[in-house]
RODO-2510 file (C-alpha; in nm, 4 decimals, decimal comma):
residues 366
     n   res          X          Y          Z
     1     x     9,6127    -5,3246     7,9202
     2     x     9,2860    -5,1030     8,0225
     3     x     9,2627    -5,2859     8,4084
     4     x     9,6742    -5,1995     8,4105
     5     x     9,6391    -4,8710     8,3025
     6     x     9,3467    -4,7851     8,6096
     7     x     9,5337    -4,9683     8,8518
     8     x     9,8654    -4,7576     8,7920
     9     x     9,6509    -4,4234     8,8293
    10     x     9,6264    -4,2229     9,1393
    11     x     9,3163    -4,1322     9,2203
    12     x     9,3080    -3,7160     9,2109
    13     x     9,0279    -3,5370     9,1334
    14     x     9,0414    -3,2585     8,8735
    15     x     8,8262    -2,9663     8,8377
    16     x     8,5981    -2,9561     8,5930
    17     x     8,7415    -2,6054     8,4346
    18     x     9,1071    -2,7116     8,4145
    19     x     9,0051    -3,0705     8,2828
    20     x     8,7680    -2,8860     8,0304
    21     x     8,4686    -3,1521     8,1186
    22     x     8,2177    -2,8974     8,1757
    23     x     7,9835    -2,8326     8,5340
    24     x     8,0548    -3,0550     8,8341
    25     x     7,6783    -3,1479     8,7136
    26     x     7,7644    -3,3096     8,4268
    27     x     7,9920    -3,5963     8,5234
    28     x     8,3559    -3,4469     8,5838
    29     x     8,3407    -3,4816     8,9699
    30     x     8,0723    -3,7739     8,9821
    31     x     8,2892    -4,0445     8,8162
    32     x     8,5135    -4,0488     9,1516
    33     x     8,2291    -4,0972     9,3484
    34     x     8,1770    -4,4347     9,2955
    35     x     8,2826    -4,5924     9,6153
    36     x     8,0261    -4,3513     9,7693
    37     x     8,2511    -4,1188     9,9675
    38     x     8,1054    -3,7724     9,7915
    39     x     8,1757    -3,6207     9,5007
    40     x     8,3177    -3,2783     9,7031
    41     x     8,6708    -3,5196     9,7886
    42     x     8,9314    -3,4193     9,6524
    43     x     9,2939    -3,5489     9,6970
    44     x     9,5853    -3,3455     9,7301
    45     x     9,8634    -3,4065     9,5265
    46     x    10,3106    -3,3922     9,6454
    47     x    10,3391    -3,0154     9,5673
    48     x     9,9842    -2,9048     9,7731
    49     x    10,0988    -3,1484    10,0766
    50     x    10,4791    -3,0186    10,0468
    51     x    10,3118    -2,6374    10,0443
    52     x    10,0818    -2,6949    10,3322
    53     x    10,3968    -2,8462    10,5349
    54     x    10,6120    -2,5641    10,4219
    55     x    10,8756    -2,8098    10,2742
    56     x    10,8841    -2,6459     9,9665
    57     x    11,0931    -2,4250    10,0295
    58     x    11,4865    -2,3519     9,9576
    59     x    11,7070    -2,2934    10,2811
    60     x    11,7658    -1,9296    10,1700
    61     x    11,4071    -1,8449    10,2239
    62     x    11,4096    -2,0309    10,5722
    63     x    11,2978    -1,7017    10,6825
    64     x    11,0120    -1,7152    10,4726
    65     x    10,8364    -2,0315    10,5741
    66     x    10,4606    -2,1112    10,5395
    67     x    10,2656    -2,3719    10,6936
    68     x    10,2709    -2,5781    10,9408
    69     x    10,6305    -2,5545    10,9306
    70     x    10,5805    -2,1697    10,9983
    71     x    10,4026    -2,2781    11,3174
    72     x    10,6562    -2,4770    11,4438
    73     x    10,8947    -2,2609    11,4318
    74     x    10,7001    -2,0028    11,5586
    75     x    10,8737    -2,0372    11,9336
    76     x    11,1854    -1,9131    11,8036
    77     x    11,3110    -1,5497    11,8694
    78     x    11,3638    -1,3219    11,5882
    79     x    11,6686    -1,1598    11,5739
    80     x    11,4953    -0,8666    11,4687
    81     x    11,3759    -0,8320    11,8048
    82     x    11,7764    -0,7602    11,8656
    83     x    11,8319    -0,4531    11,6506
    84     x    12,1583    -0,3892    11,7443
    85     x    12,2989    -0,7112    11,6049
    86     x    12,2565    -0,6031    11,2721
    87     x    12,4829    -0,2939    11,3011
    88     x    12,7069    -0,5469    11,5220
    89     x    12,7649    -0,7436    11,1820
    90     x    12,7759    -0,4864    10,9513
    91     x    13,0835    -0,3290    11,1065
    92     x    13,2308    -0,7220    11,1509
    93     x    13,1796    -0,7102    10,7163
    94     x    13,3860    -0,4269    10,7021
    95     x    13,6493    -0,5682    10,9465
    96     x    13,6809    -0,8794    10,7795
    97     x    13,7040    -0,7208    10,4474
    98     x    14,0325    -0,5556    10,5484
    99     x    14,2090    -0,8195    10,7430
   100     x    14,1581    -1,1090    10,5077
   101     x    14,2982    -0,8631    10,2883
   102     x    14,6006    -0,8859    10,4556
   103     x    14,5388    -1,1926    10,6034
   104     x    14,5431    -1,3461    10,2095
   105     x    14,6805    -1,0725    10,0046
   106     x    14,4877    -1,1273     9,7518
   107     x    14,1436    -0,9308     9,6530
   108     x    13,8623    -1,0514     9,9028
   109     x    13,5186    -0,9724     9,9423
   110     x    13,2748    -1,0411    10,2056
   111     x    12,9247    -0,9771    10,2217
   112     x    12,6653    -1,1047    10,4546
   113     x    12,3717    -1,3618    10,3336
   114     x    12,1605    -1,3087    10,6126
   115     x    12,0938    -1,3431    10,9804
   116     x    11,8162    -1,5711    11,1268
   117     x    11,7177    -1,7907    11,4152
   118     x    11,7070    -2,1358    11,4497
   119     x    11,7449    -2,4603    11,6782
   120     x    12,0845    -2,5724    11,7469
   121     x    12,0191    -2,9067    11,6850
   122     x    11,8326    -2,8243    11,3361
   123     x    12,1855    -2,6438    11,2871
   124     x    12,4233    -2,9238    11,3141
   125     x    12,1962    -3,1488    11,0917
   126     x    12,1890    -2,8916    10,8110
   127     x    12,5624    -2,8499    10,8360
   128     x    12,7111    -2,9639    10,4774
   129     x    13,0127    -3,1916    10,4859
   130     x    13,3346    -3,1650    10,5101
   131     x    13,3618    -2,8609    10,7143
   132     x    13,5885    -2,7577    10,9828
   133     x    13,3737    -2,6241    11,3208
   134     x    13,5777    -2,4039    11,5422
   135     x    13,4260    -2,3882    11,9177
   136     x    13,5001    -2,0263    12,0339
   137     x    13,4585    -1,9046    12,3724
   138     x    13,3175    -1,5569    12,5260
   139     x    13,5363    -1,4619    12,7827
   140     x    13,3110    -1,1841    12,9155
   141     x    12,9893    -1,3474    12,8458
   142     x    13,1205    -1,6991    12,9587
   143     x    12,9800    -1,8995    12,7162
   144     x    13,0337    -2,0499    12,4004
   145     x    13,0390    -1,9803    12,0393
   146     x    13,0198    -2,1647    11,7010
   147     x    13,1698    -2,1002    11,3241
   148     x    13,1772    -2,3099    11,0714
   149     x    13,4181    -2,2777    10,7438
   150     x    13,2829    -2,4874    10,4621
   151     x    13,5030    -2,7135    10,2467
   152     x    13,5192    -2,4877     9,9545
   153     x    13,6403    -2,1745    10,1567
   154     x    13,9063    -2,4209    10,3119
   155     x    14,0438    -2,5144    10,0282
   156     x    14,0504    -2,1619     9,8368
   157     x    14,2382    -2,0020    10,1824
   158     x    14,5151    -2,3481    10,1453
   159     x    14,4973    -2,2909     9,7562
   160     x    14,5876    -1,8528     9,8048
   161     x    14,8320    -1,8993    10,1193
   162     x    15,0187    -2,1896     9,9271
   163     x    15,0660    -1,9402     9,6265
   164     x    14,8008    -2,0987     9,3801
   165     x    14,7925    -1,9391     9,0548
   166     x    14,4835    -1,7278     8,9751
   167     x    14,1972    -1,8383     8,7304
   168     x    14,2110    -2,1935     8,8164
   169     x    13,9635    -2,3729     9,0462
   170     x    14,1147    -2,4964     9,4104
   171     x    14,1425    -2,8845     9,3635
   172     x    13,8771    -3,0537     9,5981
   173     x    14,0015    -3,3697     9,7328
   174     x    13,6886    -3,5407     9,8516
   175     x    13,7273    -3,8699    10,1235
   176     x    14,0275    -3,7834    10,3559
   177     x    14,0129    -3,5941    10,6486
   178     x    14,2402    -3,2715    10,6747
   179     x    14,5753    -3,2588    10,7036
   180     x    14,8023    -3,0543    10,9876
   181     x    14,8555    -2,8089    10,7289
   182     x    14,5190    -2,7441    10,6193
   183     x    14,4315    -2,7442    11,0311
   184     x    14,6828    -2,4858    11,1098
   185     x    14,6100    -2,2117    10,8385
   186     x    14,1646    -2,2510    10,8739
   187     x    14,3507    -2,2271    11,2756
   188     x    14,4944    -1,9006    11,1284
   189     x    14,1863    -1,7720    10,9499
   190     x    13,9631    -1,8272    11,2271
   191     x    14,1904    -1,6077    11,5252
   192     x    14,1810    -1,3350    11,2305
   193     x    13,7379    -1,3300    11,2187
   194     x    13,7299    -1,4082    11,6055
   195     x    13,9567    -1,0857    11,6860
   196     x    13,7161    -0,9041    11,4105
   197     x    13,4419    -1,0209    11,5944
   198     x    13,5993    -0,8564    11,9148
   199     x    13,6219    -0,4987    11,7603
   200     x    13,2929    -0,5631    11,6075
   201     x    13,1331    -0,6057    11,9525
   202     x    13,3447    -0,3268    12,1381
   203     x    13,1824     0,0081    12,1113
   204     x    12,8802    -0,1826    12,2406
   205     x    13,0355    -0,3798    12,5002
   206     x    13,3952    -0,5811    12,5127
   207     x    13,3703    -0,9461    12,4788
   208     x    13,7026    -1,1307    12,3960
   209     x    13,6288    -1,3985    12,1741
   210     x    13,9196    -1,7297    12,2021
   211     x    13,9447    -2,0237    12,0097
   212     x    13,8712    -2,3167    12,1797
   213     x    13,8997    -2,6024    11,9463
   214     x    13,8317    -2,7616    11,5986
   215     x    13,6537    -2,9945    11,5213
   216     x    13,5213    -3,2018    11,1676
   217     x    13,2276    -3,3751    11,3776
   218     x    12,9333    -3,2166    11,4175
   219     x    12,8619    -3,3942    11,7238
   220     x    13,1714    -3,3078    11,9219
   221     x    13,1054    -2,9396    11,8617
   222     x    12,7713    -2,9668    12,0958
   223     x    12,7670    -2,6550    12,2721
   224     x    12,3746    -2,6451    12,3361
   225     x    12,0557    -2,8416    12,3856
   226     x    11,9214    -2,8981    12,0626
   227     x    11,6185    -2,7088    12,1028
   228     x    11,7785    -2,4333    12,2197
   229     x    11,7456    -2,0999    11,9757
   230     x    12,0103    -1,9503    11,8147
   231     x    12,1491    -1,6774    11,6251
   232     x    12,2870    -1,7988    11,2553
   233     x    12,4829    -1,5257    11,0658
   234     x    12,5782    -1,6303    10,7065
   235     x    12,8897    -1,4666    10,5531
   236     x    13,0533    -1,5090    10,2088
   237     x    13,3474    -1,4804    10,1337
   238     x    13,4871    -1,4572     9,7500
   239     x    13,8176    -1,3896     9,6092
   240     x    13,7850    -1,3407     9,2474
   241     x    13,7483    -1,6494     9,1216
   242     x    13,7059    -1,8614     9,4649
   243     x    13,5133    -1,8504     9,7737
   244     x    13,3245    -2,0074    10,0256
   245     x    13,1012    -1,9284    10,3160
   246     x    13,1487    -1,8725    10,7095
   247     x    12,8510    -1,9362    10,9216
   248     x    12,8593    -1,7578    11,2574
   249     x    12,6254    -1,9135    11,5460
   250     x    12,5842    -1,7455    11,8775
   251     x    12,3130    -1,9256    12,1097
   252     x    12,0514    -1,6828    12,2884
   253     x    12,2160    -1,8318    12,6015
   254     x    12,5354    -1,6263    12,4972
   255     x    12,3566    -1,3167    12,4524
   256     x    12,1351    -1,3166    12,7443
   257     x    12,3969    -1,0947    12,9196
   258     x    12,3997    -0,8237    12,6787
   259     x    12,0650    -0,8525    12,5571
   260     x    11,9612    -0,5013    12,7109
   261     x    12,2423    -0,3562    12,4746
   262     x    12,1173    -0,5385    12,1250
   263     x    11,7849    -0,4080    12,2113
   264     x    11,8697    -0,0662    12,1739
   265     x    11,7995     0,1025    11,8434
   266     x    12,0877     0,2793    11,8330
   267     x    12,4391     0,3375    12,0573
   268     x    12,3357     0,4679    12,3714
   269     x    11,9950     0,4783    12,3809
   270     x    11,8362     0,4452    12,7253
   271     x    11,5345     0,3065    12,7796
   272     x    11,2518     0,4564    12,9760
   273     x    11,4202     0,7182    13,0898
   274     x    11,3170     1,1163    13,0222
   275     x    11,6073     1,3906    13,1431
   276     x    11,3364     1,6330    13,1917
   277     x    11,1825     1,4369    13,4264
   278     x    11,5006     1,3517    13,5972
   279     x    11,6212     1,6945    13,6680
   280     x    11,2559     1,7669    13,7921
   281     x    11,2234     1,4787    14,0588
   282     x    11,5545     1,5677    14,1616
   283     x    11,5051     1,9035    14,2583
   284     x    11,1738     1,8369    14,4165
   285     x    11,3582     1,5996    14,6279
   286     x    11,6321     1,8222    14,7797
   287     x    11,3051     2,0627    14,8682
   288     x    11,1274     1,7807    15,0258
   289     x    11,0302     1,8196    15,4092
   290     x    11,0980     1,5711    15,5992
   291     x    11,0867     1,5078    16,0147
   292     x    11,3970     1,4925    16,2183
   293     x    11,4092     1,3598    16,5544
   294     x    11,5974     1,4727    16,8315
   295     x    11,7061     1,1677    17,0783
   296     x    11,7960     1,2262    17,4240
   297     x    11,7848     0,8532    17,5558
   298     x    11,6870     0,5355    17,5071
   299     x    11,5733     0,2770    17,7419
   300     x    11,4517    -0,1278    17,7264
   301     x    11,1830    -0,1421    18,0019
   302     x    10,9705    -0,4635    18,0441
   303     x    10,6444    -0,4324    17,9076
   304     x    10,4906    -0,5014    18,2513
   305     x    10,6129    -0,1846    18,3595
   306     x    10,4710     0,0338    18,0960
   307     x    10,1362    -0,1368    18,1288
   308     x    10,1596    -0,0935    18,5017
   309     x    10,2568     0,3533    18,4580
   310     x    10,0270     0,5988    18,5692
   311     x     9,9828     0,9793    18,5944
   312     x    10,2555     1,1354    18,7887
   313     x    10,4979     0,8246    18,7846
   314     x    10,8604     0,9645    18,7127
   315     x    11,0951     0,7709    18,4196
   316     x    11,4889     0,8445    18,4782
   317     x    11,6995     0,9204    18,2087
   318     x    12,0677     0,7995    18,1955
   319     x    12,1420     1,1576    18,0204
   320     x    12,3212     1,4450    18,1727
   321     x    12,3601     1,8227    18,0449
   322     x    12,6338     1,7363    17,9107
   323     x    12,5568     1,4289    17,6988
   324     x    12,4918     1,4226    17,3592
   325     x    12,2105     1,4099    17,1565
   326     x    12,1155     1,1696    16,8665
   327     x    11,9600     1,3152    16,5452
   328     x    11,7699     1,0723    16,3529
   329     x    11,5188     1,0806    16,0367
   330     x    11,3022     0,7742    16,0825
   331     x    11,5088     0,4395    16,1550
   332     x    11,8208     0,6101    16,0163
   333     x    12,0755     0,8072    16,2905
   334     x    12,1989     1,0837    16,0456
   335     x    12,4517     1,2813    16,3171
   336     x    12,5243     1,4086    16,7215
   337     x    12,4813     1,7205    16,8670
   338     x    12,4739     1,8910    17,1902
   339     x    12,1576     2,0445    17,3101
   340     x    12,1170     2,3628    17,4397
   341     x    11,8802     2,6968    17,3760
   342     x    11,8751     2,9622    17,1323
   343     x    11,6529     3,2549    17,2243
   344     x    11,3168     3,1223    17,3472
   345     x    11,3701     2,8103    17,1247
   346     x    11,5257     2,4758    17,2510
   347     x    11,8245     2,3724    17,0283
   348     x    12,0854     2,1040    16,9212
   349     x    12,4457     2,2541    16,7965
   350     x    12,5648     1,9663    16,5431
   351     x    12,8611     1,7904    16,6725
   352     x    12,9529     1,5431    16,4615
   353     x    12,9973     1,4564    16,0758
   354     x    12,7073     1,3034    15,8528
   355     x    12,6786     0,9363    15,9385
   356     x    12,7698     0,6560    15,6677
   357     x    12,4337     0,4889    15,6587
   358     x    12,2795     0,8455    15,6241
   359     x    12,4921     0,9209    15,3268
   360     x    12,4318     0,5790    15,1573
   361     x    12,0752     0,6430    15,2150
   362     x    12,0910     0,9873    15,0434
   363     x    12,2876     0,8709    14,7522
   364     x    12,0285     0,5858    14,7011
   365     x    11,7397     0,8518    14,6707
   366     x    11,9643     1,0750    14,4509
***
């Protein structure tokens, strides 16, 4: 029974405090040393391994992950990184509370878990099942979208809009895929958060988010790589005595358009730019000096000939008294005028209106 009892034994060391064996000195490390590997070795036991992994922890403190686990997922973007998608989601709470209060009539709360990144593919293997996925589309952003309704929050919404009686559990009917009926009103539900999601989103920018289609597999509802990052918003929703959860994922993809606006701390901030400084530069451009050139003719000689001129040669111009002149500022022709004198000065009276390449020019520097 002794040999049994030692083979059946891991071997894990113990320190000599916690065993209460006295010094390392005195035997309470030595007695593992035996196959001549050290007495310092020391195994780690399930929960050590699981900590240094970062395994040990719940899915609501995903967030919260240590280990080699952490590192891992160290690539991902926070979505604290996108402040504005915070105050997005608040205001979709508040939305939501009010129209599934119509939408039911009954007494519904909703309150959001929490918002976090994570891989698309990680997503769809953590999804629980049953659940109905409804692929969404972003009209404005053109890309997709993905919520999920879980199977207790399907069968509370069938339970109130069928006129179930309050204070009794929705019956869970586990094995059979859903029925038309169950389709069409989570079909219902889902238009009612997508349109919320649409008001939610329009002071900062309008996106129109449509229903694409539902699905019950996972794998059908593919709408990224699976190492792709994305945005997972957690709601729950609870009325009275029943409830379930809504899980909102938007891939970065999907927000790359906008992501200039969900950086912003708050509505309408704009970044690296000073008003003082703005009004400044713009006045000391409009005093700016700046050379104008007065063009009586052009001509294309070859360059032989202008290699070949000497003092006293004589160039003809193709330009009368009469003929106009060209006022340019560097490469750009700004207007015409006619030349002429003005007390011992020579002068050009304008002619003709601003050109449209100077104008685009001077609204570009503006």
């Amino acid at each position: 029974m002794a040999e049994d009892t030692q083979e059946e034994t891991p071997p894990v060391a113990v320190s000599a405090e916690a065993a209460g064996e006295g010094a390392p000195g005195d035997g309470g490390w030595e007695t593992a040393s035996d196959d001549g590997a050290g007495g310092s070795e020391r195994i780690l036991n399930q929960d050590e391994i699981d900590s240094l992994l970062g395994f040990d922890l719940s899915e609501d403190d995903a967030a919260e992950r240590t280990g080699i686990r952490a590192i891992i997922n160290s690539a991902l973007v926070s979505y604290e990184r996108l402040p504005m998608l915070e105050i997005v989601f608040d205001r979709l709470v508040r939305l939501m509370t009010t129209s599934l209060r119509n939408f039911t009539s009954d007494n519904v709360e909703v309150s959001l878990d929490n918002i976090s990144s994570i891989r698309f593919g990680d997503y769809l293997n953590s999804i629980p099942l049953p659940a109905i996925l409804s692929v969404f589309r972003a009209e404005e952003l053109d890309n997709l979208g993905l919520l999920t309704v879980d199977s207790n929050l399907i069968y509370s919404i069938v339970d109130v809009l069928l006129g179930g009686r309050r204070g009794t559990a929705a019956m869970r009917i586990e094995g059979r895929p859903y029925t038309t009926i169950e389709r069409v009103l989570v079909e219902r539900m889902v238009e009612v958060v997508l349109h919320d999601c649409h008001v939610a989103f329009e002071p900062l920018t309008p996106v129109t988010f449509s229903l694409d289609r539902l699905e019950t597999n996972p794998r059908f509802a593919a709408i990224a790589r699976p190492a792709n990052a994305a945005i997972l918003v957690k709601l729950r929703i609870d009325m009275e005595d029943r409830g379930g959860r809504i899980e909102l994922l938007l891939p970065y993809a999907t927000l790359e358009p906008i992501r200039k606006m969900l950086l912003q701390q708050f509505m309408g901030e704009k970044f690296g730019r000073d008003n003082i400084w703005e009004s400044h530069l713009a006045t000391e451009l409009w005093t700016t000096q700046m050379e104008v050139r007065a063009v009586v003719d052009e001509q294309q000689v070859a360059l032989s000939r202008v290699l070949d001129l000497k003092v006293g040669d004589t160039l003809m111009l193709n330009a009368s008294p009469d003929t106009m002149v060209e006022l340019r500022a560097g490469q750009i022709p700004l207007t015409r005028g006619r030349m002429g004198r003005r007390n011992h000065h020579i002068a050009v009276r304008v002619e003709a209106p601003l050109t449209p390449s100077a104008k685009q020019a001077v609204q570009r520097m503006a």
